[in-house]
Every structure is written in structure tokens, then in C-alpha cells.
LUMBAKE-843077 format. One record per residue (C-alpha): residue number from 1; residue in one letter; x, y, z. Coordinates in Angstrom, 3 decimals, decimal comma. Example, Ala and Ser with C-alpha at 12.3 -4.5 7.8 and 13.67 -1.06 7.14 Angstrom:
// residues 2
+------+------+----------+----------+----------+
! selo ! paba !        X !        Y !        Z !
+------+------+----------+----------+----------+
!    1 !    A !   12,300 !   -4,500 !    7,800 !
!    2 !    S !   13,670 !   -1,060 !    7,140 !
+------+------+----------+----------+----------+
***
This chain:
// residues 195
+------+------+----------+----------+----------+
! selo ! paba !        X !        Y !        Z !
+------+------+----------+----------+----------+
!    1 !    X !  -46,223 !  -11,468 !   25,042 !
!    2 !    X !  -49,311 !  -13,430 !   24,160 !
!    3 !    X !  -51,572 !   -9,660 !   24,459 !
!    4 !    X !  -48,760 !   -8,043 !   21,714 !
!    5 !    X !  -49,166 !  -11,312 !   19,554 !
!    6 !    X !  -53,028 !  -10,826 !   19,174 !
!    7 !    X !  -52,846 !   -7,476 !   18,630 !
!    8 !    X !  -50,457 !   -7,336 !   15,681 !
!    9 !    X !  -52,568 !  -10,723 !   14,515 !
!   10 !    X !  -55,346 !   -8,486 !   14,763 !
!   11 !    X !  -54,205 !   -5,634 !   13,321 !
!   12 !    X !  -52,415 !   -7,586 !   10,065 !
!   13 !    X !  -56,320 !   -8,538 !    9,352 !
!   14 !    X !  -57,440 !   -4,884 !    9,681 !
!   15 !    X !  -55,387 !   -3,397 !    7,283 !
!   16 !    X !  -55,610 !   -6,447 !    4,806 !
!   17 !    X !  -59,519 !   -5,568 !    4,986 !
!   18 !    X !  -58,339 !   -2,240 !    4,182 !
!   19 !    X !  -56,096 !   -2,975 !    1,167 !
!   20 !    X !  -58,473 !   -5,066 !   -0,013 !
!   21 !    X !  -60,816 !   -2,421 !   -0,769 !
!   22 !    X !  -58,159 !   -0,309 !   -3,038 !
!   23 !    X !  -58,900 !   -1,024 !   -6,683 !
!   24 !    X !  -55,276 !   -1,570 !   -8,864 !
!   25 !    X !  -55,434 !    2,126 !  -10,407 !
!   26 !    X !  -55,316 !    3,557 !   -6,704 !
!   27 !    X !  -51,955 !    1,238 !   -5,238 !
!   28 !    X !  -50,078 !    2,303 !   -8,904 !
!   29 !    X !  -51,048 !    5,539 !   -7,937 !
!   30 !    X !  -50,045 !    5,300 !   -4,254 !
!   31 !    X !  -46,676 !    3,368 !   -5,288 !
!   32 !    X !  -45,814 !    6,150 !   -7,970 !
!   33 !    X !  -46,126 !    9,002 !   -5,236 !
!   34 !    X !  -44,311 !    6,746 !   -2,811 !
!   35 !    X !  -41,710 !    5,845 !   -5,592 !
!   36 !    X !  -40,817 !    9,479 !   -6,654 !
!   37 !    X !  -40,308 !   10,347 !   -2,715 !
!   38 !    X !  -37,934 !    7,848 !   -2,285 !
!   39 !    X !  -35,789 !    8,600 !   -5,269 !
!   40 !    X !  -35,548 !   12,619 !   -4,182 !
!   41 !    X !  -33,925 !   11,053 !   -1,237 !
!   42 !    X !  -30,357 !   11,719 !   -0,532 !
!   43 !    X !  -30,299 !    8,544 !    1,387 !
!   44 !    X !  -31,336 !    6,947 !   -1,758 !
!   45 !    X !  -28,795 !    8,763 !   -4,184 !
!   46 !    X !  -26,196 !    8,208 !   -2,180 !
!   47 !    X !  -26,299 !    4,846 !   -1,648 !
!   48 !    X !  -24,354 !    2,540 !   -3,627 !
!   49 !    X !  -25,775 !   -0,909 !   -2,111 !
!   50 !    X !  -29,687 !   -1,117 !   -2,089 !
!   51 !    X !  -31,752 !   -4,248 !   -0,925 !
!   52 !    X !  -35,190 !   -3,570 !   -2,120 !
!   53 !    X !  -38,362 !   -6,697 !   -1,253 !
!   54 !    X !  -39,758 !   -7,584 !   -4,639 !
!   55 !    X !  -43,184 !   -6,716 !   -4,209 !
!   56 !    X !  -46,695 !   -8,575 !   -4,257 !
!   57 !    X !  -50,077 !   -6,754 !   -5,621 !
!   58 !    X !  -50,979 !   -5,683 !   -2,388 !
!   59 !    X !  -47,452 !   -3,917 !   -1,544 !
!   60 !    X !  -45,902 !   -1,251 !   -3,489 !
!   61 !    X !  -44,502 !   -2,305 !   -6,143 !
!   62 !    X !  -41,393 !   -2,308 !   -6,143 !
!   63 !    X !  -40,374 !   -3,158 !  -10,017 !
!   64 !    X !  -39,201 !    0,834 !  -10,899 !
!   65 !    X !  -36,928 !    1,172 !   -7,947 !
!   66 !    X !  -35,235 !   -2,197 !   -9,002 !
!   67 !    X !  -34,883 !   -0,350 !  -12,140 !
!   68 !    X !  -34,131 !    3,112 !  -11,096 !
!   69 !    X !  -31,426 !    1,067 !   -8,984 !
!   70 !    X !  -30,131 !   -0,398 !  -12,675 !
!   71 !    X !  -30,117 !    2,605 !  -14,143 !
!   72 !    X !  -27,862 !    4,690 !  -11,659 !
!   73 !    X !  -25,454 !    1,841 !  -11,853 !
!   74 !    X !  -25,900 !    1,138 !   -8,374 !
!   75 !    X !  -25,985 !   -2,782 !   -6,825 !
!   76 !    X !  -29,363 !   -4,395 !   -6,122 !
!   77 !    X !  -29,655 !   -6,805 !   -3,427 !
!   78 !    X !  -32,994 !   -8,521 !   -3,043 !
!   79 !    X !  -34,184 !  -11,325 !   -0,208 !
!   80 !    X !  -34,292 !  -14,913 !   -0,323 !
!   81 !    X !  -35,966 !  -16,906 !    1,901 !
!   82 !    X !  -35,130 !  -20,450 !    3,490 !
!   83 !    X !  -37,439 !  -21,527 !    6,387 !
!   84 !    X !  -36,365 !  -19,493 !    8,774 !
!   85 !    X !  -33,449 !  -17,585 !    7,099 !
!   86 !    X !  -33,660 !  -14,591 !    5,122 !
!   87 !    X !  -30,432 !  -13,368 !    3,396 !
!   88 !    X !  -30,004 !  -10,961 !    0,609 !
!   89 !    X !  -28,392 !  -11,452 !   -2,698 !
!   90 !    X !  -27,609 !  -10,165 !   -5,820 !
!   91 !    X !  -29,673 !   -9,385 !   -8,563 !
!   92 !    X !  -27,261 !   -8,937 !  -12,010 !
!   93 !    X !  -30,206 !   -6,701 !  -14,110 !
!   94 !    X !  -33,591 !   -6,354 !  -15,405 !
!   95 !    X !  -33,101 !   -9,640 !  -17,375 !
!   96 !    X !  -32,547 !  -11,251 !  -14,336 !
!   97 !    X !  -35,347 !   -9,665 !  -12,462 !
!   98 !    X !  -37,540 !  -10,781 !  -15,042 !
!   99 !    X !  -36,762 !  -14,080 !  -15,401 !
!  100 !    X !  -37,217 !  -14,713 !  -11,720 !
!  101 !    X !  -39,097 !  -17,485 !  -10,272 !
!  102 !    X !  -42,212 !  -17,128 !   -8,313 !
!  103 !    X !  -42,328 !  -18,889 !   -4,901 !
!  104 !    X !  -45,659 !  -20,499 !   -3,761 !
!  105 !    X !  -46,461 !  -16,964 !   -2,503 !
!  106 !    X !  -46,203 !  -15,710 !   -5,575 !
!  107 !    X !  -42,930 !  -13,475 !   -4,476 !
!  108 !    X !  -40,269 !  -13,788 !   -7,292 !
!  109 !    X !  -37,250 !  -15,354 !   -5,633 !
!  110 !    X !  -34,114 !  -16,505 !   -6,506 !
!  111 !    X !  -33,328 !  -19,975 !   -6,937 !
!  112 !    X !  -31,967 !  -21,521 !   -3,401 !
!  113 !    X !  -29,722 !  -23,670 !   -5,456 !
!  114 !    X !  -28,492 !  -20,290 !   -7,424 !
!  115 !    X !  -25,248 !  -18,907 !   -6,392 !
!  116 !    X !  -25,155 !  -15,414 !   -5,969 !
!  117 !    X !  -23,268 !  -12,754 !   -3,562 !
!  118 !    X !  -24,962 !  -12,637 !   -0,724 !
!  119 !    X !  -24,237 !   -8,920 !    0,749 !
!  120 !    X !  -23,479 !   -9,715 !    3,992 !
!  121 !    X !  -20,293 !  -11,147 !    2,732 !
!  122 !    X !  -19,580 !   -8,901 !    0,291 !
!  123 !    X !  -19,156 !   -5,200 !    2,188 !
!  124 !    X !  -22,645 !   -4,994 !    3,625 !
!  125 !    X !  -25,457 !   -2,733 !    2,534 !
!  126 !    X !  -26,024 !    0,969 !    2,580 !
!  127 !    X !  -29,680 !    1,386 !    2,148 !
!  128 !    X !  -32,434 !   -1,649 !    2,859 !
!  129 !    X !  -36,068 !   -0,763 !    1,433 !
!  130 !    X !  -38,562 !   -2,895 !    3,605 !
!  131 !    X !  -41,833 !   -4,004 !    3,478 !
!  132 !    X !  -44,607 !   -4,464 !    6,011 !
!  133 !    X !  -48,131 !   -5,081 !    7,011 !
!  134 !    X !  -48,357 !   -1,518 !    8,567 !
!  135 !    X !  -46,213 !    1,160 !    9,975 !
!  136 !    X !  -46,088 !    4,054 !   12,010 !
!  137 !    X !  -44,908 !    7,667 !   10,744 !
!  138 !    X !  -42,373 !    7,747 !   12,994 !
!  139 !    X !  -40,493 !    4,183 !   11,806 !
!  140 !    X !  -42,436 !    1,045 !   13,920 !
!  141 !    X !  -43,408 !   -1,790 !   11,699 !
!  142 !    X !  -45,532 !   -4,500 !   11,614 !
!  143 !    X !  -44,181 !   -7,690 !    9,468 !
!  144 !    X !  -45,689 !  -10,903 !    8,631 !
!  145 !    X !  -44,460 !  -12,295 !   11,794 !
!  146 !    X !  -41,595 !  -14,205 !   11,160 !
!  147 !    X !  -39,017 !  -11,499 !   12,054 !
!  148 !    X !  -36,978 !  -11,781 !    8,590 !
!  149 !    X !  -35,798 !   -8,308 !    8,569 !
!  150 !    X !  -35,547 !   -7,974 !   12,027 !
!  151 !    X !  -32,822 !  -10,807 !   12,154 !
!  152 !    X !  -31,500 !   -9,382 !    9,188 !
!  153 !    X !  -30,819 !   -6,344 !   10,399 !
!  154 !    X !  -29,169 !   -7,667 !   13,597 !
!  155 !    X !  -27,394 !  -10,065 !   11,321 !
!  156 !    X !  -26,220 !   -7,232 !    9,358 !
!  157 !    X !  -24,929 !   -5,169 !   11,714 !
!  158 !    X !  -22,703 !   -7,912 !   13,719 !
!  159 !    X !  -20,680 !   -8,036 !   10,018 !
!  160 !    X !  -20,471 !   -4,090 !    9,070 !
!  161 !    X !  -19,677 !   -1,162 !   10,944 !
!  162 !    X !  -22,263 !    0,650 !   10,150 !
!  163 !    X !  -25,954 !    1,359 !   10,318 !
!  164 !    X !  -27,394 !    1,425 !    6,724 !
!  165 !    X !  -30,397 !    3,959 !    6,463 !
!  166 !    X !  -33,605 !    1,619 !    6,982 !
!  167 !    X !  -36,836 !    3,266 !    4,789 !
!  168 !    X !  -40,126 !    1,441 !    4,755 !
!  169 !    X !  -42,464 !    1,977 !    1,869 !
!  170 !    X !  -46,118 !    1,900 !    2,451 !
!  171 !    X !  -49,497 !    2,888 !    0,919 !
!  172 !    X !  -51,481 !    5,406 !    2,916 !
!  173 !    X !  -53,886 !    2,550 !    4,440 !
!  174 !    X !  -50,848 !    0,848 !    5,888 !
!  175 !    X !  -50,301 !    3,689 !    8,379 !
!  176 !    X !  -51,350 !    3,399 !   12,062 !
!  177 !    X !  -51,053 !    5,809 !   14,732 !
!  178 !    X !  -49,333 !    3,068 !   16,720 !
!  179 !    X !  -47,980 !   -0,964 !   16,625 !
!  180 !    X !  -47,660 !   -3,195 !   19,694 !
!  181 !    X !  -43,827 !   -3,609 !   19,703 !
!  182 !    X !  -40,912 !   -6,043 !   21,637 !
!  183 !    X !  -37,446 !   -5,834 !   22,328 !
!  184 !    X !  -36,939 !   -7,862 !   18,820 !
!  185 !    X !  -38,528 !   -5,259 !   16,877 !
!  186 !    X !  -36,718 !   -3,064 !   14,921 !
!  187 !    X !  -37,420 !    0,462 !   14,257 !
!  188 !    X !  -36,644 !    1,836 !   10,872 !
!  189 !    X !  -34,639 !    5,403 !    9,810 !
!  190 !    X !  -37,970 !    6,478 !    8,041 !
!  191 !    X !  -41,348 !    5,245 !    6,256 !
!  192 !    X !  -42,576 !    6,662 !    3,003 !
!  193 !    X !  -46,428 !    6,908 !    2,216 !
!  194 !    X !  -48,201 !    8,927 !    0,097 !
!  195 !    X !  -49,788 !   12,121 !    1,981 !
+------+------+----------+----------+----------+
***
């Protein structure tokens, strides 16, 4: 346990070294690529309940799916954080994206004292758009090590009764041939990255 600790620590500060050296022109690039893949997706247009992360500058950005999610009409789910909790709720529209707060992460959050549908009481979630530190092509990822999503997921899937499609979104220096892994991780449908 302690060897599979150090080397995801280690291996969170390799590829921050390596996003560190992209300049802003080359994530927007990477994140449109990434972007347009996901919403050729039939998993994508045929899901009706989306959680998407709201991005940070070194992620990609995640603001035009939030739209594209708008625009089809479709309901947006996005994550709010609470110590150790992580639940998904609501987001109404672009107004509301907007007008988000930022946490001291400078992740736009909602409000903890906000009421809003949370979707795992509200019919569950078809499609959940993750985040990571890296990824593998073939669906492990590496988180900030908390295990959020991971206890999401398993959350999730005690309350619906069935598996939403799980796609994680990464730019091309997030990719690693492989990711020291427990029984707590879980492995997603599918990773996007530009080729």
C-alpha cells in the first residue's frame, strides 16, 4: 500500500512538470480536439443526464461541454465538494455557470448552503465526464488522491440500476502507459486525448 501511494505521489508531480511546460494556446488546442471527440460520441448524444468537473487551467476545460450540454437540452450535473463528500448537483444554465463561486482552489462550486437536486436522488446519471492527474488508454486513472469519484461511483451505483458510461478527458501529456492501482480504484468506460 505504502509502494502504490509513492508512486502515484510521484507520478502526480511528473505530469504536473509536464503540464507545466504547455503554453495556454496548446491545452485550448488539446481541449478543442478532445471536446469535438467527445461530442461525436453516441455515449454522449444519448445521454440525457451528464455530470461534467468544472475545469481548472491545467485540465481541459470543460466550459463548451457545459454548454453543448445546455444547448441539446440535456441536464448538467456538476460536483460539490464537502470534506470528504463529493455529490453532484444541478446546474440550471449558463447564467448559473457563470455566476458560480470559486472555491479556495479556484474550482467554481456551488454554494454548500445552495439547494439544488442532487442526482443521486433524482434518477441517477447516464454519462459522468471525469477528471484526473493522468490516465491510461485503456480507462485507469490517477486522481488527486482523495477518491471523490471513486466513492461516487460506488455511491452511485448502490442507488441506480445501472452503470452510466464513465469517459475521462485528458490532454495528451496526461497519458501513461500504466498507473499503480487498488481494489478502490475505479476503472473508467473510456478516456479521450488528443492523438
Amino acid at each position: 500500500m505504502a509502494s502504490t501511494k509513492a508512486s502515484k505521489d510521484a507520478l502526480r508531480k511528473e505530469i504536473a512538470k509536464r503540464i507545466e511546460l504547455l503554453t495556454d494556446e496548446e491545452k485550448r488546442k488539446q481541449s478543442d480536439k478532445v471536446i469535438q471527440k467527445l461530442f461525436g460520441l453516441q455515449a454522449f448524444l444519448n445521454s440525457d443526464r451528464i455530470s461534467v468537473y468544472l475545469s481548472t487551467e491545467n485540465e481541459i476545460n470543460t466550459e463548451n461541454i457545459v454548454r453543448r450540454i445546455f444547448e441539446l437540452n440535456k441536464k448538467c450535473y456538476v460536483p460539490r465538494y464537502d470534506r470528504q463528500i463529493m455529490e453532484m448537483v444541478k446546474l440550471n444554465d449558463m447564467k448559473d455557470w457563470e455566476t458560480l463561486p470559486l472555491t479556495k482552489w479556484k474550482i467554481k462550486q456551488p454554494l454548500l448552503s445552495e439547494v439544488r437536486e442532487n442526482a443521486l436522488d433524482a434518477g441517477g446519471l447516464d454519462l459522468i465526464i471525469l477528471p484526473g492527474v493522468a490516465f491510461t488508454a485503456d480507462g485507469k486513472r490517477l486522481g488527486h488522491g482523495k477518491g471523490y469519484y471513486d466513492k461516487f461511483q460506488s455511491n452511485l451505483l448502490k442507488k441506480q440500476k445501472f452503470h452510466p458510461t464513465t469517459i475521462g478527458i485528458a490532454l495528451k501529456e496526461q497519458i501513461v502507459d500504466d498507473i499503480p492501482t487498488n481494489e478502490y480504484d475505479v476503472k473508467l468506460d473510456m478516456v479521450l486525448y488528443p492523438d
